[in-house]
N, C-alpha and C positions, 0 to 999 in steps of 0.2 A: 809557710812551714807546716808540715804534716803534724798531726797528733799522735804523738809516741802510745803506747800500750804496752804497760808493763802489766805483767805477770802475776796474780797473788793467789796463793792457792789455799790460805786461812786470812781471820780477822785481823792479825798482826801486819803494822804496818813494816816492821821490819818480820824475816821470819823467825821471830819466838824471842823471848824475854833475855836470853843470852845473844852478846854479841858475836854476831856471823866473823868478823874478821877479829880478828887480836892487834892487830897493826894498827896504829892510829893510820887515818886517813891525809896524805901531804896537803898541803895548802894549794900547790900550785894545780894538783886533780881535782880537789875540791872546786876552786875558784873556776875550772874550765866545765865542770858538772853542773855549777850552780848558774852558768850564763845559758847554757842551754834549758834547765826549768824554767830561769825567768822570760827567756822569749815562750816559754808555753803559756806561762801563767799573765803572759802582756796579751796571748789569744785566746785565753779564757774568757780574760777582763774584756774582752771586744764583742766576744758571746754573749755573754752575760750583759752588757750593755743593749745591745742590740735584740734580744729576745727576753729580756724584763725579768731572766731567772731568779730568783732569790738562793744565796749559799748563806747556809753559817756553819760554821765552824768552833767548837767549843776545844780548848785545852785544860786539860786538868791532869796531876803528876805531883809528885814528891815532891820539896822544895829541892832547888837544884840542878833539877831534871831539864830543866834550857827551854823554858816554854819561851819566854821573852826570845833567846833567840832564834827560836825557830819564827817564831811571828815576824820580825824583825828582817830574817830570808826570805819569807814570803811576800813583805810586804816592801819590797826598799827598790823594786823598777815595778812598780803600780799605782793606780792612781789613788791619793787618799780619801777623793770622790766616790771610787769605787770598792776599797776594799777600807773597810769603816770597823778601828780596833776596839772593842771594848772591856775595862778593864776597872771594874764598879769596884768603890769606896767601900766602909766600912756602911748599912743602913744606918739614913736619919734614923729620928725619933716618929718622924712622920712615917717612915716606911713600918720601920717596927709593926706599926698596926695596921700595916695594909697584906692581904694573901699574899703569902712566901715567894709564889712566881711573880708577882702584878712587875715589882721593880724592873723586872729580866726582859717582859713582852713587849714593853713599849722599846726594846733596842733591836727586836729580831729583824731580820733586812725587810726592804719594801723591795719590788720591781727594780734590777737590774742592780743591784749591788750585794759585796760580800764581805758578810760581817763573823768577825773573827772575837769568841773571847777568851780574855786572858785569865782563867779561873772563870765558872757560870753560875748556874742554881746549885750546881752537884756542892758548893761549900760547904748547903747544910748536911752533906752526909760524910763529907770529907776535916776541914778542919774545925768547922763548927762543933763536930758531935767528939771529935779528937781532943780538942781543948776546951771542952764543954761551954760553948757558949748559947747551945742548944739544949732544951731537955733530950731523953731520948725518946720520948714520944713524938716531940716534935721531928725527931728525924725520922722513925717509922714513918710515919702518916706521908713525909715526902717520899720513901723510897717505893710506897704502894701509890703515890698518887702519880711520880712522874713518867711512868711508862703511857701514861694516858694522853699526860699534857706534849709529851713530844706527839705521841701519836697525832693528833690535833694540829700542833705543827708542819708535821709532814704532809699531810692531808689537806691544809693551807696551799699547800704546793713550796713547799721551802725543802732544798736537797741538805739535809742535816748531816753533820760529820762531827764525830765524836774521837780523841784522840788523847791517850793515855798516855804520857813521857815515863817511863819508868828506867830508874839509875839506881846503881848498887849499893850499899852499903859503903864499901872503898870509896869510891868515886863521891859522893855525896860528902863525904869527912872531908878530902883532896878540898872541895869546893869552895866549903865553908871555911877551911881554915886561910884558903885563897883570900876570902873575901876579908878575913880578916889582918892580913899582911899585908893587902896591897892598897894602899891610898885610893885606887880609880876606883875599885868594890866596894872599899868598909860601906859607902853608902846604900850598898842591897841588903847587908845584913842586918835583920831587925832582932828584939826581944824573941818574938813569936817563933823565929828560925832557930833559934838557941832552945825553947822550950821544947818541937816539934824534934829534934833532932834527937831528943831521947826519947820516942816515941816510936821507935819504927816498926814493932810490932802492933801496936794499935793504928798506927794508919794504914798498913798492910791487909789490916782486920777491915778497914773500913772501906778501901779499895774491894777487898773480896765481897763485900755486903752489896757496895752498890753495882758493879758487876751485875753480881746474883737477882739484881729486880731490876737493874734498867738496862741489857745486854739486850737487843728486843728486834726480834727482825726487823722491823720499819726504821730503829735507830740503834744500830750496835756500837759495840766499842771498838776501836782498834788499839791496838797496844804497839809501841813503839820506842827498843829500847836507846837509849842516846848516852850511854857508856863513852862513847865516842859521839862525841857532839854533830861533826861536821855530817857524819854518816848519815847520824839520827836525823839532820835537816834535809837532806839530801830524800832519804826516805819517806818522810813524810811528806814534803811537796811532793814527789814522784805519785806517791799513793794517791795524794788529793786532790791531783789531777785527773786520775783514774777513775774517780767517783764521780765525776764533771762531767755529762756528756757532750762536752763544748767541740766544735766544727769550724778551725781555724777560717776566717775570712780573707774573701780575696784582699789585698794591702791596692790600695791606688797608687797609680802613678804621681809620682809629686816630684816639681821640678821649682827651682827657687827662685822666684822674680829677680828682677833686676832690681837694683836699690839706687837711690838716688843720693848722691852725696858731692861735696865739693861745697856747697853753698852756704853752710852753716860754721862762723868762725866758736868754737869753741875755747873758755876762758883758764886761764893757766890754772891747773889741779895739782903743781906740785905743793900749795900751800898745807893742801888738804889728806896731803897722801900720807899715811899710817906709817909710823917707824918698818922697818924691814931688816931685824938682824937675823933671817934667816935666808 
């Protein structure tokens, strides 16, 4: 299969913070959209194996904004050998006093894997500094130090991707109060989500901050809005495959031995078989 190339003609992975269609997107296009990415992203993973590249991939966004699921599309016909989630705790006490980035470094990919995270460093300048669990000095000092340390990164030789889920007001309320009516959700909604959600001026504030010092040629943002969830997944893989300079490989011929069987009596399993009232 060929390498697709799409189109972008600014940073946004969709184009522009408003949604292009007003239509929710059907299931049955989506579902036929997203098997076509995934055979791109099974000959990425084969590039990338095979030429030792290092990808990361960071998300960061509003709560709500579908990071999980977009990681989740990315990640569910790949290998977990290869495409390696991370999605760090609250710091020890030990970390506490170790440099701000140290915890982050030792997760960035090695030779031939691609490492995806779910929330990064950018915390300290996003909910940390929002729910003050940060001075604000201590957020300064990160938002002048990290255009450096990515810079470093990249120069590592690590193809860095940065991606910003951005959702509305509307939609964000929709979400939450989702989570809260439906038994399969209540367990996403925390304290933290109830706090942050009368905040949205101040995390807006803090989005624009960190924008403004870490948007950086060698590691820009992309902004990608996901109003529409299915789209926003759709969009995103499409773009971060874009950034990939991966060269589908030739597929070998593979044909299935013969198998040998007959010889072996095997002992009655209906003792063992699982109720089935479905």
């Amino acid at each position: 299969m060929g390498k697709k190339h799409h189109k972008h003609h600014n940073r946004d992975a969709t184009s522009g913070l408003e949604p292009t269609n007003p239509k929710p997107m059907k299931k049955k296009e989506y579902n036929a959209e997203l098997k076509k990415l995934h055979a791109e992203l099974v000959a990425m993973q084969e590039w990338v194996k095979s030429t030792g590249a290092k990808v990361c991939v960071v998300f960061e966004g509003r709560d709500t904004a579908g990071k999980g699921g977009v990681i989740k599309a990315i990640t569910e016909r790949v290998s977990p050998r290869v495409f390696r989630v991370v999605a760090l705790p609250a710091p020890t006490d030990r970390e506490k006093t170790q440099m701000y980035m140290q915890r982050y470094v030792e997760h960035l990919p090695s030779g031939g894997e691609v490492v995806i995270f779910d929330r990064s460093w950018y915390n300290r300048a996003g909910v940390e500094k929002v729910m003050g669990f940060c001075a604000p000095q201590q957020t300064q000092q990160f938002l002048e130090d990290v255009p450096a340390f990515e810079r470093a990164v990249v120069a590592s030789g690590v193809i860095l991707l940065k991606y910003w889920l951005e959702v509305g007001e509307e939609q964000q309320t929709l979400r939450l109060q989702g989570r809260i009516d439906d038994p399969r959700k209540y367990w996403k909604l925390s304290p933290m989500d109830l706090k942050s959600y009368t905040r949205w001026d101040d995390y807006s504030q803090a989005r624009d901050d960190m924008f403004r010092y870490s948007d950086t040629g060698w590691a820009p943002w992309y902004v990608a809005n996901t109003d529409d969830k299915k789209r926003g997944r759709l969009n995103v893989i499409s773009h971060l495959l874009d950034q990939v300079p991966y060269t589908p490989l030739p597929r070998p011929a593979i044909e299935l031995p013969k198998r040998k069987t007959g010889r072996y009596r095997s002992p009655d399993l209906e003792l063992r078989r699982i109720p089935t009232p479905f």
